[in-house]
VMD Tcl script that draws the C-alpha trace (Angstrom):
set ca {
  {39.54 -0.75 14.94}
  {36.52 -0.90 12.55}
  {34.76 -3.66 10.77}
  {36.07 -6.76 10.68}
  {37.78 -9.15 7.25}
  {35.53 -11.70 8.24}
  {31.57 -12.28 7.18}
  {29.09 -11.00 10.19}
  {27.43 -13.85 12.07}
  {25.10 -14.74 14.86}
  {25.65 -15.63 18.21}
  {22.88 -18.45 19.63}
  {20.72 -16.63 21.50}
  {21.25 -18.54 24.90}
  {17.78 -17.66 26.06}
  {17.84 -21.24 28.64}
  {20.97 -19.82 30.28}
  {19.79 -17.60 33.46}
  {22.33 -15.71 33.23}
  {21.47 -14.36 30.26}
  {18.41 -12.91 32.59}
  {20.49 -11.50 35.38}
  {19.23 -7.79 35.52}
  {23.07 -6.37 36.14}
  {24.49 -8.32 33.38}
  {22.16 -6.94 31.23}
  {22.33 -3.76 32.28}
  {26.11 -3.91 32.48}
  {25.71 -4.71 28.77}
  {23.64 -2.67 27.38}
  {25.69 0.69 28.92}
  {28.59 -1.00 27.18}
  {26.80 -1.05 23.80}
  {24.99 2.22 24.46}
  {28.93 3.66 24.74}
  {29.97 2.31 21.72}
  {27.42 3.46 19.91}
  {27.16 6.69 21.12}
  {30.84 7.03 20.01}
  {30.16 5.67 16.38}
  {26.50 7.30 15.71}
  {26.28 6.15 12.68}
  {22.95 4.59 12.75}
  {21.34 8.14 13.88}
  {19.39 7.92 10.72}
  {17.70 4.42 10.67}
  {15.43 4.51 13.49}
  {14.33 6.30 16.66}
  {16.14 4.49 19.07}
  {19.64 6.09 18.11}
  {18.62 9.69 18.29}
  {17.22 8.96 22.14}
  {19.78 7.64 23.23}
  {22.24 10.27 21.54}
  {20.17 13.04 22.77}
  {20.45 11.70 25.86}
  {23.85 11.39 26.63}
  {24.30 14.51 24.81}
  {21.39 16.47 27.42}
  {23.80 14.25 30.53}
  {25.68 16.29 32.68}
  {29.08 14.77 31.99}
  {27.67 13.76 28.18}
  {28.47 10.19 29.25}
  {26.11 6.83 29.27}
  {26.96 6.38 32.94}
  {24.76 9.09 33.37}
  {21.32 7.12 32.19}
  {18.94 6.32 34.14}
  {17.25 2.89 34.02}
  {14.09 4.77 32.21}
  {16.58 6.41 29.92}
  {18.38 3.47 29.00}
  {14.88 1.47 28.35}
  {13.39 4.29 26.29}
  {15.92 3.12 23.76}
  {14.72 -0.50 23.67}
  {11.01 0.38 22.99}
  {11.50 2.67 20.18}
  {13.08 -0.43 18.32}
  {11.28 -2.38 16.57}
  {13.92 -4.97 15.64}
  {14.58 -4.59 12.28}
  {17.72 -5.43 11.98}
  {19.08 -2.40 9.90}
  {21.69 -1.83 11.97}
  {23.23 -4.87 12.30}
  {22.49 -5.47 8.63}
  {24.13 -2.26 6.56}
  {25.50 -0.06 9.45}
  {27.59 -1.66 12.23}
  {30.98 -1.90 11.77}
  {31.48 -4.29 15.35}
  {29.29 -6.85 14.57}
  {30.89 -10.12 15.29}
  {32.93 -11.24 14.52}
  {34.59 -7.92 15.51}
  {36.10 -7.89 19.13}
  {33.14 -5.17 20.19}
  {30.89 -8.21 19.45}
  {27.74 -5.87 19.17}
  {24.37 -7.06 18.22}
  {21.94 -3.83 19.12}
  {19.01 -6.08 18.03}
  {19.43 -9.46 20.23}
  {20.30 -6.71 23.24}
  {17.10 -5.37 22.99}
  {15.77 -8.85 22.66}
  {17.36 -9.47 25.65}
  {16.05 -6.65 27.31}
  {11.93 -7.60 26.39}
  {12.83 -11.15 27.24}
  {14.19 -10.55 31.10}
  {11.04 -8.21 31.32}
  {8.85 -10.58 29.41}
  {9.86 -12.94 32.18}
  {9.48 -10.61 35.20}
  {5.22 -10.46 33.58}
  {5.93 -6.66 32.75}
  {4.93 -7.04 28.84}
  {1.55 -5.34 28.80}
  {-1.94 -7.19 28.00}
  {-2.26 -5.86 24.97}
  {1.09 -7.04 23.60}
  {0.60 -10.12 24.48}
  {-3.43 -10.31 23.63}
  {-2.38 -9.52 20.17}
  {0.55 -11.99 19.74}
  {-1.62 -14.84 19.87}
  {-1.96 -14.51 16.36}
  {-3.75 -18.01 14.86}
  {-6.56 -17.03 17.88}
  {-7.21 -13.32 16.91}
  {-6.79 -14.82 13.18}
  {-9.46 -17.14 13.63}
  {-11.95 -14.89 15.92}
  {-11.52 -12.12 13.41}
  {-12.59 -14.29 10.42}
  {-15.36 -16.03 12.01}
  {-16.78 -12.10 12.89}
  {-15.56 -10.89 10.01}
  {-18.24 -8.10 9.24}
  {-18.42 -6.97 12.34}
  {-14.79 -6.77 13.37}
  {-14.18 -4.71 9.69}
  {-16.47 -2.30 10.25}
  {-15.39 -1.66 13.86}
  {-11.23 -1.66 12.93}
  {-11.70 0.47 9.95}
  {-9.92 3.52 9.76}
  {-12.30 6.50 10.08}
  {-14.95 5.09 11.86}
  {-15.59 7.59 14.81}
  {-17.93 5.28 16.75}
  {-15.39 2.73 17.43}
  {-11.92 3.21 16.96}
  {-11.57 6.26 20.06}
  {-12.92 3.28 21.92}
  {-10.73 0.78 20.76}
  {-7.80 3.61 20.99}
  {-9.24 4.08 24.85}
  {-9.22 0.21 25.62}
  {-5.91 -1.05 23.66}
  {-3.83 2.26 23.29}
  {-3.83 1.07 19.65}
  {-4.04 4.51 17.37}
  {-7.43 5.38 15.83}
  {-5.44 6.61 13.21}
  {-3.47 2.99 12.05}
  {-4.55 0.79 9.53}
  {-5.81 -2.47 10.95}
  {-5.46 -5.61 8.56}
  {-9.35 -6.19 7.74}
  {-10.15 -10.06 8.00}
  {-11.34 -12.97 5.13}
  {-14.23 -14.66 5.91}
  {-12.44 -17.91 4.76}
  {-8.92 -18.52 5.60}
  {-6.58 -18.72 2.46}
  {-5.74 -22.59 3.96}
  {-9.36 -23.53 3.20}
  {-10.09 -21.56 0.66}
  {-6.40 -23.21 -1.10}
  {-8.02 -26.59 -2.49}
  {-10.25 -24.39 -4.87}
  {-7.72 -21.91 -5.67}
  {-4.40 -24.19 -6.49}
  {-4.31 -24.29 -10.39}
  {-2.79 -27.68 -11.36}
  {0.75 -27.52 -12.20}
  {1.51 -26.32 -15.99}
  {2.30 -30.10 -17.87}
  {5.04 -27.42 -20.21}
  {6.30 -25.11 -17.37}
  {10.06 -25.50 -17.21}
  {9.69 -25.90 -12.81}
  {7.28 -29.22 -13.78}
  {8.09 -31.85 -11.29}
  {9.23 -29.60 -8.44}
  {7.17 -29.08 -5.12}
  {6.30 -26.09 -3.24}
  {3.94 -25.46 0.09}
  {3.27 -22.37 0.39}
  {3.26 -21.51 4.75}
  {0.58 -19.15 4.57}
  {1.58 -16.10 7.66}
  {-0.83 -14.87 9.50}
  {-1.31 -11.87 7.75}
  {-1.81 -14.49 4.19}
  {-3.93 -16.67 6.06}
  {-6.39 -14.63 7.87}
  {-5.90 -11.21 6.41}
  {-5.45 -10.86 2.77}
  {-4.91 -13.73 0.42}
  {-3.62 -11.85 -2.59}
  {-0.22 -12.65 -2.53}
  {-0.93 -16.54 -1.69}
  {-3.28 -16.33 -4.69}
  {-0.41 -14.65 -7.01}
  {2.18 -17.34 -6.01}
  {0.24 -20.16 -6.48}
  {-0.85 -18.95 -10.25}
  {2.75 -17.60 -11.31}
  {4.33 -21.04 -9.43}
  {1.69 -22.92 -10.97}
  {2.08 -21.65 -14.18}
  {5.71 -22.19 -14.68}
  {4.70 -25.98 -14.00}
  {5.49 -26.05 -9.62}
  {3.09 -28.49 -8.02}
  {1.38 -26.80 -4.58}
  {0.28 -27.20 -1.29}
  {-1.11 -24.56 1.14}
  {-0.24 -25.15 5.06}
  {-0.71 -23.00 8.04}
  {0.13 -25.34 10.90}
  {0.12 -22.29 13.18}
  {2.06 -18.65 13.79}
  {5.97 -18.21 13.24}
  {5.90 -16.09 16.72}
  {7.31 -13.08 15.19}
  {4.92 -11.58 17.87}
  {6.17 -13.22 20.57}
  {9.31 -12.99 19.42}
  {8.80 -8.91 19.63}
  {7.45 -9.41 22.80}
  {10.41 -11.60 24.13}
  {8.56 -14.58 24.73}
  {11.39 -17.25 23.86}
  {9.85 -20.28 25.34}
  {6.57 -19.53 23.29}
  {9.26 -19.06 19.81}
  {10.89 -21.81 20.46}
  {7.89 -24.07 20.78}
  {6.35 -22.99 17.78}
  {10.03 -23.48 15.69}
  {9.80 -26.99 17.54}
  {5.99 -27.66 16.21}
  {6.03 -26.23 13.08}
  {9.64 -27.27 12.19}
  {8.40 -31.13 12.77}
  {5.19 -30.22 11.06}
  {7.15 -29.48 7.47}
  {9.79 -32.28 8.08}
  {8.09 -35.11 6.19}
  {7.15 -32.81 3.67}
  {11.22 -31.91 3.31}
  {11.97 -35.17 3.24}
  {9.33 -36.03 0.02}
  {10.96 -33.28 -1.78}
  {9.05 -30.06 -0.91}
  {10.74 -27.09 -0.68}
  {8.40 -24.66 2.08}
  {7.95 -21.15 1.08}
  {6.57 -18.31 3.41}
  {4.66 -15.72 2.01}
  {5.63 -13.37 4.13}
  {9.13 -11.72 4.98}
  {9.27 -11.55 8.63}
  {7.99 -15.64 8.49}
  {11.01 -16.41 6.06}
  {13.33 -14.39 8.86}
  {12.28 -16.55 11.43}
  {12.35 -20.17 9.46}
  {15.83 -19.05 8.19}
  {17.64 -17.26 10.88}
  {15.91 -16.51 13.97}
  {14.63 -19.98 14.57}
  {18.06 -21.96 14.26}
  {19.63 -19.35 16.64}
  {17.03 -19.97 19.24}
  {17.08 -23.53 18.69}
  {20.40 -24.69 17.07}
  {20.42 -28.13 18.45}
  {17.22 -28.73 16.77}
  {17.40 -31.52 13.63}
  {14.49 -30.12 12.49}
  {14.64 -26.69 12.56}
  {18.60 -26.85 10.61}
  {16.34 -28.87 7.80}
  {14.17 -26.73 7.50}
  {16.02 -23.26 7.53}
  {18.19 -25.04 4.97}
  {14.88 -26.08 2.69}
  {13.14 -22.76 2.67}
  {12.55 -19.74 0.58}
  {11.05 -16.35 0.88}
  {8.68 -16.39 -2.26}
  {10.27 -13.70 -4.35}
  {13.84 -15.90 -3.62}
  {12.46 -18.64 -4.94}
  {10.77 -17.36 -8.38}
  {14.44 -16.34 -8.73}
  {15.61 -19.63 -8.15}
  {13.31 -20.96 -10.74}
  {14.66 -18.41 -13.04}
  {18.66 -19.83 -12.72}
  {17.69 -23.54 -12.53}
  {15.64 -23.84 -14.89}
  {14.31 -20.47 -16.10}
  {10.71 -19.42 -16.48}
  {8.10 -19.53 -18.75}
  {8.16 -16.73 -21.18}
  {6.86 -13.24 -19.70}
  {4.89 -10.44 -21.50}
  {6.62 -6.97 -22.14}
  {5.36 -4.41 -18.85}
  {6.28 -1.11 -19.97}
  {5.84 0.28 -16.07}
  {7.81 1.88 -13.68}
  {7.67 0.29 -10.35}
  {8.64 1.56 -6.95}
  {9.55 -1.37 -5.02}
  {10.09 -1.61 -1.18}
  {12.87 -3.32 0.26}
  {11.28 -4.69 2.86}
  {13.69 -4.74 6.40}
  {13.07 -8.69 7.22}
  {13.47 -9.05 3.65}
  {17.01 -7.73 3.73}
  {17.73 -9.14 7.12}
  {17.84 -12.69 5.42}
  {20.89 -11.85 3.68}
  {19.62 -13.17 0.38}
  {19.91 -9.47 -1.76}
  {17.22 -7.74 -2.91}
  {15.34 -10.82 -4.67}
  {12.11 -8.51 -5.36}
  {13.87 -5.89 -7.56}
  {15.67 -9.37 -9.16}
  {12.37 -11.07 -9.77}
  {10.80 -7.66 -11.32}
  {13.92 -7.69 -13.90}
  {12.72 -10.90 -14.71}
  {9.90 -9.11 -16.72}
  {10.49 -7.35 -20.25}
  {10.56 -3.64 -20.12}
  {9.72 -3.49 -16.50}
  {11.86 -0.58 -14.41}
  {11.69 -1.57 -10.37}
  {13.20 1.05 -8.60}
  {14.41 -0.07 -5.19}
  {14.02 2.06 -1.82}
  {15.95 0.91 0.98}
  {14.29 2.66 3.95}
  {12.74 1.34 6.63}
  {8.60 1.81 6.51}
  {8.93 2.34 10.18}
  {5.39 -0.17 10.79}
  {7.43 -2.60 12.80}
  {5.17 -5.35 13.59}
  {2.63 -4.60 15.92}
  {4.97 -1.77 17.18}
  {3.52 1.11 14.99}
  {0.11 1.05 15.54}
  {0.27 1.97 19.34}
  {-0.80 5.84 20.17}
  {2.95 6.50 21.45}
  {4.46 4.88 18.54}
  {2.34 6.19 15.38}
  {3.33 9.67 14.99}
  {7.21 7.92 15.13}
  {6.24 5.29 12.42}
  {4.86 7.77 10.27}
  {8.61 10.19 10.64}
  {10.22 7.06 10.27}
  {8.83 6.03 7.20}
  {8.32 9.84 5.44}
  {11.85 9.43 3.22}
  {10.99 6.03 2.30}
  {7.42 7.27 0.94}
  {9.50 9.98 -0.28}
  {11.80 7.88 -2.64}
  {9.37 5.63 -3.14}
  {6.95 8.32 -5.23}
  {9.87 10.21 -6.44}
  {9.35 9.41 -9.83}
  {5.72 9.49 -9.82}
  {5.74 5.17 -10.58}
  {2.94 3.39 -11.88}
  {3.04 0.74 -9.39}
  {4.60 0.04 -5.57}
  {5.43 -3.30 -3.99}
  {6.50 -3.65 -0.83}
  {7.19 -7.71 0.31}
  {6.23 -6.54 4.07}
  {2.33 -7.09 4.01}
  {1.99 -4.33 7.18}
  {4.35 -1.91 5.84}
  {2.37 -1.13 2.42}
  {-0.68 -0.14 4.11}
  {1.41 2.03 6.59}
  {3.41 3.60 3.71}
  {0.32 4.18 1.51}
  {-0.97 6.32 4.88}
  {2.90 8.07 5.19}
  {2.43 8.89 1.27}
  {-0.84 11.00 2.12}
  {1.26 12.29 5.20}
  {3.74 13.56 2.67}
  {1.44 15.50 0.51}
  {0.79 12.94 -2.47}
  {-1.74 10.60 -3.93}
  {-0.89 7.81 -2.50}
  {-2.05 4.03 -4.78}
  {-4.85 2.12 -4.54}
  {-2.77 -0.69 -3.22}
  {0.64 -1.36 -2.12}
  {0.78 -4.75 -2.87}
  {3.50 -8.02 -2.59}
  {5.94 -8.07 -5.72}
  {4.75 -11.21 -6.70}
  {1.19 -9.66 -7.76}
  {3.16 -7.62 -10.79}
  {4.61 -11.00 -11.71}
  {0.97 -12.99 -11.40}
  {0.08 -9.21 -13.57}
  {3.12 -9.79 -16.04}
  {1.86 -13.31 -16.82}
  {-1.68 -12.17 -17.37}
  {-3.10 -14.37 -14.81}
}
mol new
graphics top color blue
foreach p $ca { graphics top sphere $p radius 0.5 }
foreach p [lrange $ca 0 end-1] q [lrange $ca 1 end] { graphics top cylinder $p $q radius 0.2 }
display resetview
């Protein structure tokens, strides 16, 4: 029987329980899944991971799952990239369904038991340590820019030699000055007449916001500002969406512990925290309680925080916003995967309504960047198929802007969009930029 009357939800992820790392279970488990989903096949079009694995059955000589190998059956897990598509808009036996099938937290599973057995490669973990690389790269800013940037046939064959990362991928290029001490000069004070006046947002600067590019942090403190929010900036250190990828649990769950009792007292004097980024929001809001649901701390928060575009929406149905200038434009907007996967609706495309005359058209396609996932040699040409009918629907209409709220996938999609044959925009920037735009700030 398919689908279920009941809402999907979320096992714990019992990542203290060794037997969630015994190698047979697992494997036991994940030839189960693989069976049911090579029955269903509905997700053949989201990402790569479903076409291996029904290609390989199919290629089988009894067309059966029993007849994976071990390499066969793992060649599935690393073409995912966890985002949560197919648990999100495809699966009809997610629990609570009696199949009880979540493809995502199996492949967790899979990285973590390998993660634990040290087989997660250097370079994986070298560039999950996120606040460190964040850091190094702004204090050598020049030099580390000019040797990541795309094009540069000195370096990047090197780099691709070293680190297997793709001379072809976009690196993030690095701020000289994180956006955390560059935020005391750069928070307007809160509009006196703004209909939000007297409510508090810090803004957790990612990674990406922090050390990377500050242009959406910038945005959402002027439109916040403007409409009369009072603002902090805090980076108390990485969400571990790397490590996370990499199936580092203990490493998650110390930095959901940390950072959780970092923005407690804050919670508590009536701040409500808002990531900049998607993937950060996911893990505040889902992935965190799930890998620590006994925490106090981590329920508060999850409960007291709010992707960015989310909560400019919020403003708008508690208390509305200051008026907004007519933007005649068409706008292609992104739907970002770890947007969607917080089960909040497409609050982008709802925030660009917000603005008179404004016509955000959503695409619901993965970019196919995936974290760090996409920039590796034997990933890029994948993330680039991946993400072609996304590019595709996003330029349909020739806009005359696109958003995407995933800070890694607009780069990536603005290099799929040359891939495809078209002129791809100057920038592929966060939605909240057309909003700090709308406002004339």
């Amino acid at each position: 029987m398919e689908g279920s009357l009941e809402a999907p939800t979320r096992h714990a992820i019992p990542w203290q329980d060794e037997a969630w790392y015994d190698e047979a279970a697992l494997e036991a488990e994940l030839r189960r899944v693989y069976d049911i989903c090579h029955g269903c096949r509905r997700c053949f079009n989201l990402c790569d991971s479903f076409p291996i694995l029904f290609d390989a059955v199919d290629e089988s000589p009894n067309e059966e799952v029993s007849d994976l190998s071990a390499g066969q059956i793992k060649a599935v897990v690393d073409a995912c990239t966890l985002c949560d598509m197919c648990f999100m808009t495809k699966c009809p036996y997610v629990p609570p369904h009696r199949f009880d099938l979540d493809f995502p937290h199996l492949m967790l599973r899979h990285r973590a038991v390998e993660h634990r057995k040290g087989n997660t490669p250097l370079v994986d973990r070298e560039l999950a340590k996120m606040t460190r690389n964040g850091r190094l790269g702004s204090a050598l800013a020049g030099a580390a820019n000019w040797a990541t940037k795309e094009g540069n046939r000195l370096t990047r064959p090197v780099i691709e030699g070293v680190t297997g990362i793709d001379a072809r991928a976009h690196l993030p290029p690095f701020m000289e000055t994180a956006l955390v001490n560059q935020a005391a000069a750069l928070i307007p004070p809160p509009n006196p007449d703004g209909p939000a006046f007297g409510k508090k947002a810090v803004l957790y600067a990612g990674c990406h916001d922090n050390f990377n590019d500050g242009t959406p942090g910038e945005a959402a403190m002027k439109v916040l500002a403007h409409n009369g929010v009072q603002l902090r900036v805090e980076y108390p250190d990485c969400c571990g969406m790397p490590k996370f990828e990499n199936g580092d649990m203990a490493a998650v769950a110390s930095a959901a512990e940390r950072i959780s009792a970092f923005f407690a007292p804050m919670i508590a004097e009536g701040w409500d925290v808002v990531p900049l980024t998607t993937s950060c929001a996911l893990m505040l809001k889902f992935e965190w309680p799930l890998i620590e649901p006994a925490n106090a701390n981590v329920a508060l928060l999850a409960k007291h925080c709010f992707d960015v575009s989310e909560y400019v929406v919020r403003l708008a149905k508690d208390c509305g916003l200051a008026p907004i200038e007519a933007m005649p434009k068409s706008i292609g907007v992104h739907f970002a995967c770890h947007a969607r996967a917080q089960n909040m609706g497409p609050k982008a495309m709802e925030m660009l309504k917000l603005i008179p005359e404004a016509r955000p058209q959503l695409s619901e396609r993965c970019s196919g960047h995936g974290g760090k996932w996409g920039i590796f040699k034997q990933n890029f040409d994948r993330a680039i198929k991946v993400g072609k009918p996304t590019a595709k629907n996003l330029m349909k209409d020739d806009p005359d802007i696109v958003v995407s709220e995933c800070p890694l996938a607009g780069p990536h999609l603005r290099q799929v969009i040359e891939v495809n044959g078209q002129e791809p925009p100057a920038r592929i920037g966060h939605p909240i930029e057309v909003m700090a735009q709308a406002y004339g700030l």
